[in-house]
Backbone as CSV, one residue per row, in Angstrom:
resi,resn,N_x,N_y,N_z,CA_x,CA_y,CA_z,C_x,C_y,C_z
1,UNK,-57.987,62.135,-5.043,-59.141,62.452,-5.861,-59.621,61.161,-6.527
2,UNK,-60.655,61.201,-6.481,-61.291,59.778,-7.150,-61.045,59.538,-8.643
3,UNK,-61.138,58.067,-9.392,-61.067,58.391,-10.395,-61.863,58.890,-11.616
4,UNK,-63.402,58.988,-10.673,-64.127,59.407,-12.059,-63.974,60.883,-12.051
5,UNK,-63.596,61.674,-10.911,-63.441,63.275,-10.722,-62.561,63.491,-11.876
6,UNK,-61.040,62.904,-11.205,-59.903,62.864,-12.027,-60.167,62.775,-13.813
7,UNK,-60.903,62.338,-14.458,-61.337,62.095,-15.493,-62.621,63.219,-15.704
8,UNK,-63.401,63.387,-15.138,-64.122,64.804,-15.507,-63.888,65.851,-15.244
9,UNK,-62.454,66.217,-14.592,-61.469,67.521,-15.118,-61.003,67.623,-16.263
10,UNK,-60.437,66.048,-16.638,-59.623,65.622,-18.004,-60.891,66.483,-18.973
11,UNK,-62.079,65.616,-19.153,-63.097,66.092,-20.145,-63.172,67.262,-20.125
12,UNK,-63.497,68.351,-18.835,-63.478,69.926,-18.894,-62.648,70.604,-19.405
13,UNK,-61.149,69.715,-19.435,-60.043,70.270,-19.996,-60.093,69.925,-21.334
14,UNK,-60.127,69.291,-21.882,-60.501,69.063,-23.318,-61.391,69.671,-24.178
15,UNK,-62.783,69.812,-23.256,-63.387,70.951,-23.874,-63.362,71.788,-24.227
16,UNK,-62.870,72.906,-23.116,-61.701,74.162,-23.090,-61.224,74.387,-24.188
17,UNK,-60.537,72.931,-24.331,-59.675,73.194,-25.122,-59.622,73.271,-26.978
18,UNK,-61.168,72.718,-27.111,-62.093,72.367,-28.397,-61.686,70.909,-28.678
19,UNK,-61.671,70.085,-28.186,-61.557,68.699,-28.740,-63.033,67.962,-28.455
20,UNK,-63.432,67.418,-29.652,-64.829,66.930,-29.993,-64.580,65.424,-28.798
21,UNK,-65.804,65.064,-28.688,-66.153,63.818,-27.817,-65.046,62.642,-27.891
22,UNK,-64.951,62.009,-29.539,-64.134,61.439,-29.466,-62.547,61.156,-29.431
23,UNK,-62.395,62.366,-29.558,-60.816,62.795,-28.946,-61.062,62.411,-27.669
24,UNK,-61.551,62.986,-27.051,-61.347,63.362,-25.730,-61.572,61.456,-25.095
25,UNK,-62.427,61.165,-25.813,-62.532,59.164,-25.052,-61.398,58.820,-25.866
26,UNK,-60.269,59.008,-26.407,-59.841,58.203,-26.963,-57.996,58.730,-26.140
27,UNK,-58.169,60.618,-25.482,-57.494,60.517,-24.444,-57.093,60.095,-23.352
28,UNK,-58.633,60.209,-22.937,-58.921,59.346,-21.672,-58.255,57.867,-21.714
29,UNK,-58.936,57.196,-22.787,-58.282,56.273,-22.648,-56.954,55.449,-22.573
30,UNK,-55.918,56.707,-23.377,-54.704,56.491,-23.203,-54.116,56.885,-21.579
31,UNK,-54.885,57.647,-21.467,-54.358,58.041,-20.123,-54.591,57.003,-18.855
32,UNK,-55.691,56.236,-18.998,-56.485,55.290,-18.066,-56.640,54.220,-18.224
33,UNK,-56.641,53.781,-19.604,-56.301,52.467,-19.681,-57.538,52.177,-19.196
34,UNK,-57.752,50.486,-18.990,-58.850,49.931,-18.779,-60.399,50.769,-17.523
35,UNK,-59.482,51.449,-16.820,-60.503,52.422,-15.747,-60.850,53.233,-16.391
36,UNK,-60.884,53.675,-17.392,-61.640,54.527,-18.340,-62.958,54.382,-18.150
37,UNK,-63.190,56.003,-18.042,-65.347,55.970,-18.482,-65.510,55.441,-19.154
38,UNK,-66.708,54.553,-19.247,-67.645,54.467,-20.513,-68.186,55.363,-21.374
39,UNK,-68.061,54.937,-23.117,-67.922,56.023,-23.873,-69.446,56.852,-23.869
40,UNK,-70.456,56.309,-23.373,-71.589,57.087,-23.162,-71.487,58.321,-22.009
41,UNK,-70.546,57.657,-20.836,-70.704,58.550,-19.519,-69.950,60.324,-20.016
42,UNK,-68.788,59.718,-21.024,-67.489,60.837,-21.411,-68.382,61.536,-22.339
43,UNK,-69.108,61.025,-23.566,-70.116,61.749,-24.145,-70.914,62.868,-23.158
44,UNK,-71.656,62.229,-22.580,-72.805,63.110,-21.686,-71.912,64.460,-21.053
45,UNK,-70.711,64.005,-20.231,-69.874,64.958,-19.308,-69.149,66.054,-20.639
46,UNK,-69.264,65.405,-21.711,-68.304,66.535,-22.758,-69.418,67.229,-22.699
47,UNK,-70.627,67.281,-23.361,-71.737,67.927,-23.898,-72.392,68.843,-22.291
48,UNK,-72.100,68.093,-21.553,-72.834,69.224,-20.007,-71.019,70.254,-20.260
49,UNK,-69.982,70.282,-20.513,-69.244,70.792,-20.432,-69.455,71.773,-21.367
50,UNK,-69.656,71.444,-22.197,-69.550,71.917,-23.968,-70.832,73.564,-24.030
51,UNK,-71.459,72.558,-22.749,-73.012,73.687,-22.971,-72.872,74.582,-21.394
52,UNK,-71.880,74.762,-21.332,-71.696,75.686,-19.739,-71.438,75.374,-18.527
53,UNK,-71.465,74.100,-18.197,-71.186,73.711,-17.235,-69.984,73.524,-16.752
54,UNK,-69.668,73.913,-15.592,-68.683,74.256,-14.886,-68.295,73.485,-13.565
55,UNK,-68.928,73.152,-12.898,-68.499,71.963,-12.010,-68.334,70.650,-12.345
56,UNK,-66.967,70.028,-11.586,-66.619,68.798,-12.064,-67.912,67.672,-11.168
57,UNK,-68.114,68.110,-10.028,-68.953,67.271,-9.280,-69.862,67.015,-9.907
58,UNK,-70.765,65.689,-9.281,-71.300,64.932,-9.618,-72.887,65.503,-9.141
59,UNK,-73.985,65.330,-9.865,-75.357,66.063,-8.732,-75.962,65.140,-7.927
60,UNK,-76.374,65.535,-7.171,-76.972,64.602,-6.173,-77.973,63.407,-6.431
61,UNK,-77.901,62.240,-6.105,-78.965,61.258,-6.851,-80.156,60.984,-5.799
62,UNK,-81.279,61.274,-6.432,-82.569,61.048,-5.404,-82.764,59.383,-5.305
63,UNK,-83.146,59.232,-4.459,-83.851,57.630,-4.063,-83.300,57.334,-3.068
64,UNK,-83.253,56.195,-2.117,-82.835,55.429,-1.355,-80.764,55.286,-1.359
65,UNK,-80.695,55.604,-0.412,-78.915,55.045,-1.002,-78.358,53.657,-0.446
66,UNK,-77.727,53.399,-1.275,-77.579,51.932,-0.881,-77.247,51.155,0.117
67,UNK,-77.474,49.819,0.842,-77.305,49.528,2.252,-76.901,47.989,2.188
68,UNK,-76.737,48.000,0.902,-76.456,46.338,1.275,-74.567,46.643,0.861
69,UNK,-74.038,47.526,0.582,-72.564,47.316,-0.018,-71.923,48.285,1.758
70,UNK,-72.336,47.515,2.817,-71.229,48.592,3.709,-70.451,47.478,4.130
71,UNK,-69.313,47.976,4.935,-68.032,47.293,5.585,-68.945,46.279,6.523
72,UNK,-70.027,46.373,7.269,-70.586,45.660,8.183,-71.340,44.436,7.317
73,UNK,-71.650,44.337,6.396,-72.239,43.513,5.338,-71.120,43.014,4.841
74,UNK,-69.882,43.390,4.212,-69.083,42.829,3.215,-68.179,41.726,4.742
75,UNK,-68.379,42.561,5.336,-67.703,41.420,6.492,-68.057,40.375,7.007
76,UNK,-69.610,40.549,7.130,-70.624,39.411,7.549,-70.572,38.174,6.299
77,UNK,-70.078,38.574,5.236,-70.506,37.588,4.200,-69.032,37.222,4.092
78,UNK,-68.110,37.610,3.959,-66.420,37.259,4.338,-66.561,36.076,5.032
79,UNK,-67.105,36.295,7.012,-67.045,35.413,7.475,-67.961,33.954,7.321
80,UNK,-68.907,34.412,7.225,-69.632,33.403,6.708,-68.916,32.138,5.419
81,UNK,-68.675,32.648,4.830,-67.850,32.237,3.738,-66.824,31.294,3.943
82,UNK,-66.226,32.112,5.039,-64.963,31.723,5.324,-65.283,30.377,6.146
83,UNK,-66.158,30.086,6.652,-66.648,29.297,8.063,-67.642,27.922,7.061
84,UNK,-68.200,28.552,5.712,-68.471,27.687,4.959,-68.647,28.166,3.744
85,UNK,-67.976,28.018,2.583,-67.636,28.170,1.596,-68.546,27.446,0.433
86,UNK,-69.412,26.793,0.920,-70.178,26.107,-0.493,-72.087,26.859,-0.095
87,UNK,-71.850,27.610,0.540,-72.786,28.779,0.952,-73.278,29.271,-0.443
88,UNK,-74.766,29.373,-0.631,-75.424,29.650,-2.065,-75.333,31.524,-2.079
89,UNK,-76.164,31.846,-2.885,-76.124,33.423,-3.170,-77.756,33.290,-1.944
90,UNK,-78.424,32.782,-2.449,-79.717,32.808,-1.279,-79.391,32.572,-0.079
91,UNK,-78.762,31.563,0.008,-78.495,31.344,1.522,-77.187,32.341,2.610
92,UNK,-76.533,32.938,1.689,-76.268,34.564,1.771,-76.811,35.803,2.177
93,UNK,-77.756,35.906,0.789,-78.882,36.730,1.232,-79.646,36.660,2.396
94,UNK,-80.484,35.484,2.584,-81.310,35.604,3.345,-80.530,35.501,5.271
95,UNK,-79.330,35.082,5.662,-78.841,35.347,6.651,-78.901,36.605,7.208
């Protein structure tokens, strides 16, 4: 399970359970340590919890999805790199 899932069960469970926002970021955080949500994201997920909401999932995000972060890109720039290393961020890009 991923870790932001794993952590917006935590929040559902806390809710449940009546613990206000900052309990619940200040669980999280013991529990997670530096991978902890951000205290805005744990806010928002308490309060969609708090007000009925019931699924841990995430809703679907409209726009374009992203195309520059795949395995075929992160590899192309690996090798490149690797073959010359004083390679700019432009001269990256634009390859």
């Amino acid at each position: 399970m991923e870790l932001n899932l794993q952590q917006r069960v935590c929040i559902k469970f806390c809710v449940k359970n009546g613990f206000n926002g900052a309990k619940t970021l200040e669980m999280l955080g013991n529990c997670f340590g530096s991978d902890v949500l951000k205290k805005t994201t744990v806010y928002e997920w308490h309060e969609r919890f708090r007000s009925g909401r019931e699924s841990v999932e995430d809703n679907e995000h409209s726009g374009r999805p992203s195309t520059s972060k795949t395995d075929e890109n992160i590899n192309k720039v690996r090798e490149m790199l690797a073959n010359n290393c004083k390679l700019t961020i432009r001269e990256l890009a634009e390859a």
